[in-house]
C-alpha positions in Angstrom: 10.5 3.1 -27.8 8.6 0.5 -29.6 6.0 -1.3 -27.8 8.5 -4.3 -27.8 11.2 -2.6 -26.4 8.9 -1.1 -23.7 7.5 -4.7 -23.0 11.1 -6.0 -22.5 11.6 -3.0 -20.2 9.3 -3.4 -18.2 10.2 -7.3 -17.8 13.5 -6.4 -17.1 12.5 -3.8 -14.3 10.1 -6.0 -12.9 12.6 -8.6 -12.3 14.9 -6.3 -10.8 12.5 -5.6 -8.9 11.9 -9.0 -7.3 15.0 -9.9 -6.8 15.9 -6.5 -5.2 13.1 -7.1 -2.5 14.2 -11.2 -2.4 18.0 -10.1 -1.8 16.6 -6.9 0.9 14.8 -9.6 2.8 17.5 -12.0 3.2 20.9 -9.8 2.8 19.7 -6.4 4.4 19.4 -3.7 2.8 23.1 -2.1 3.2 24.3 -5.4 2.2 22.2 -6.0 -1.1 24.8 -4.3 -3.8 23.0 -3.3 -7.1 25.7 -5.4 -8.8 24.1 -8.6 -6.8 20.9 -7.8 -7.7 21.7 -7.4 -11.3 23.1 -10.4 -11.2 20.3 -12.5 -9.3 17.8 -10.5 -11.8 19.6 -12.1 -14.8 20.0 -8.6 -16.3 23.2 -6.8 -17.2 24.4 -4.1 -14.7 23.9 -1.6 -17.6 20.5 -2.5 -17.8 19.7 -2.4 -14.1 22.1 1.2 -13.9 19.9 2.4 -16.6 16.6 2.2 -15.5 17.5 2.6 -11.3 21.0 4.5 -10.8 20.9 3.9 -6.9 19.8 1.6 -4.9 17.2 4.3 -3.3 15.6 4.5 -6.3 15.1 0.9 -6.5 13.7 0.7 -3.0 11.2 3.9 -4.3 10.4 1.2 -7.0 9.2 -1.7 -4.6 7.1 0.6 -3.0 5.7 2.2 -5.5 4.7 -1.6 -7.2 3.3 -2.4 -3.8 1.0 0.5 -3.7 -0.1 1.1 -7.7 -3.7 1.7 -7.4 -3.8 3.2 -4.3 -4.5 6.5 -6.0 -7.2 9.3 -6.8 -8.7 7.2 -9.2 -10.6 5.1 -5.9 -12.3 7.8 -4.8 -15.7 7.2 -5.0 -18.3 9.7 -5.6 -20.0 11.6 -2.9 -23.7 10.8 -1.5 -23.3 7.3 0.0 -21.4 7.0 2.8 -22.0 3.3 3.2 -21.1 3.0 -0.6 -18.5 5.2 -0.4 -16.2 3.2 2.7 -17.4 0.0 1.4 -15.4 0.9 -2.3 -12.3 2.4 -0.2 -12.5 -0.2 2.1 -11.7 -3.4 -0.2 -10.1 -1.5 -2.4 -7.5 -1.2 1.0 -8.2 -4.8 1.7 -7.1 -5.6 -1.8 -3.6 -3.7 -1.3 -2.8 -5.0 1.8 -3.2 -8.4 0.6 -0.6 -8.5 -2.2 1.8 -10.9 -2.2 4.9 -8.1 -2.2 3.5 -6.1 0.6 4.4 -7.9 3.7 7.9 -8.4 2.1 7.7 -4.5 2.0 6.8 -4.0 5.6 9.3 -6.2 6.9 12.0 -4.8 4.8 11.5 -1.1 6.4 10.9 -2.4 9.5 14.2 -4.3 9.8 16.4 -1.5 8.0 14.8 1.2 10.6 17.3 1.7 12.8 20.0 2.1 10.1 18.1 3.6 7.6 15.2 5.7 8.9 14.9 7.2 5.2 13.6 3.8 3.4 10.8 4.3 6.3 10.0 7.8 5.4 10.1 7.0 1.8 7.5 4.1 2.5 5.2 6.5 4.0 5.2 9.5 1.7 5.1 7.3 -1.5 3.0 4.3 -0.2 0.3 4.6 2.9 0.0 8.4 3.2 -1.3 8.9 -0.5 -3.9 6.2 0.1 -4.9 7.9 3.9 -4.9 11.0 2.0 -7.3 9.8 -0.9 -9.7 8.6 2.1 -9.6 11.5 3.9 -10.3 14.1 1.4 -13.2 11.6 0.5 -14.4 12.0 4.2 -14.4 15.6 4.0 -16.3 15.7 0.5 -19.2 13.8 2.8 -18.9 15.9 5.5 -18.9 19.2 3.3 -22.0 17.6 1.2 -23.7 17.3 4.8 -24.0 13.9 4.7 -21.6 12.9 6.9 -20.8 14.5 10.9 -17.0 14.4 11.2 -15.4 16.9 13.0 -11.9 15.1 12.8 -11.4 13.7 9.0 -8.0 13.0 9.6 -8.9 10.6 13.2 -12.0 9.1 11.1 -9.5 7.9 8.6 -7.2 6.8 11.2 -10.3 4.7 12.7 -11.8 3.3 9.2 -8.3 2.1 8.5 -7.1 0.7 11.4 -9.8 -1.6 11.8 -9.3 -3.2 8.3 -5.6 -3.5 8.7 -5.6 -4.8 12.7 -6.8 -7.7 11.2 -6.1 -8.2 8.0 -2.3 -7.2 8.0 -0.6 -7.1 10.9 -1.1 -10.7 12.3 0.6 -11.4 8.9 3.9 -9.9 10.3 3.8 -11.3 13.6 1.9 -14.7 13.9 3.0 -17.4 11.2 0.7 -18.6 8.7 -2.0 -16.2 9.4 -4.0 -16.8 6.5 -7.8 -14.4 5.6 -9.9 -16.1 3.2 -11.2 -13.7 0.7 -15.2 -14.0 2.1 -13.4 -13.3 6.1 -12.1 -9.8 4.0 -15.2 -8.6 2.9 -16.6 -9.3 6.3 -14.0 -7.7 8.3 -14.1 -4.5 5.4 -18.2 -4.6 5.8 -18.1 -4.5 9.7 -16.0 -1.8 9.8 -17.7 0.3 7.3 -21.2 -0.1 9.4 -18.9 0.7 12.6 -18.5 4.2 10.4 -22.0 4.4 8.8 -23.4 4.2 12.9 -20.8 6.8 14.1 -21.1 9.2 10.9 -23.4 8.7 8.9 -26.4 11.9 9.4 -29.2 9.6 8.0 -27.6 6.8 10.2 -28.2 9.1 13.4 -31.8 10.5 12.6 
């Protein structure tokens, strides 16, 4: 494709995209037909069939736009603990506060008891690669012997939770629950010291 014809693509796919999660949110998902959402996206059903031929792969889609960046590429490098967390950490805070996310959330937790698989889906393709990527980064610092974690996977768990308890789960539940960007970095730098005092070997000497 020529890079025109990949720009109008990817246009088109976003825009599917936003009106898919627009129409999950207000119709359901079981309700939400591709050929609605073709036509809310103001794109043929041809173009929409083409580039998402169910509507699973369309919900793989939102999630995967929710999450880009939550990859290997953040993990930092190994040596600084403090550093380390503090990159992960608004890196986290940085995902959780895109505008699509709580949209996402709300969508999987609605369709649950109907359709378990968009929550499973969620999961493997959207929080668990990020857990993942902090956990192995855990285990790099407690293999270097700077860190003392005998549980990598509950440390993760810990780090986390206390980023998202505040940051995004008031945003499901209580409305207009609004962070400012400088609260963020506080919340994020309180939890990493909460780490760096439980952890951290030099921390502890």
């Amino acid at each position: 494709m020529t890079t025109y014809h990949q720009r109008v693509a990817q246009q088109k796919r976003a825009l599917i995209v936003q009106a898919a999660t627009q129409l999950f949110l207000e119709l359901g998902y079981d309700r939400s037909s591709l050929a609605r959402i073709a036509e809310e996206a103001g794109v043929s059903k041809a173009t929409l069939f083409k580039q998402f031929p169910t509507k699973a792969a369309l919900f793989d889609a939102i999630v995967v736009d929710s999450w880009a960046g939550g990859d290997d590429a953040a993990v930092p490098s190994v040596g600084d603990l403090e550093a380390g967390l503090t990159a992960l950490g608004r890196h986290y805070a940085t995902l959780l506060g895109r505008p699509g996310m709580v949209d996402l959330f709300r969508i999987v937790i609605a369709e649950l008891p109907r359709f378990p698989e968009l929550a499973k889906a969620h999961f493997a393709g959207g929080k668990l690669p990020y857990f993942e990527t902090v956990q192995r980064y855990l285990v790099a610092e407690r293999d270097a012997g700077t860190a003392d974690i005998a549980d990598p996977q509950m440390a993760a768990t810990q780090f986390l939770g206390m980023i998202s308890n505040y940051l995004f789960w008031p945003c499901l539940l209580v409305p207009g629950w609004t962070v400012t960007p400088d609260r963020a970095g506080g919340v994020v730098d309180d939890a990493v010291r909460t780490m760096v005092a439980r952890y951290d070997r030099h921390a502890n000497r």
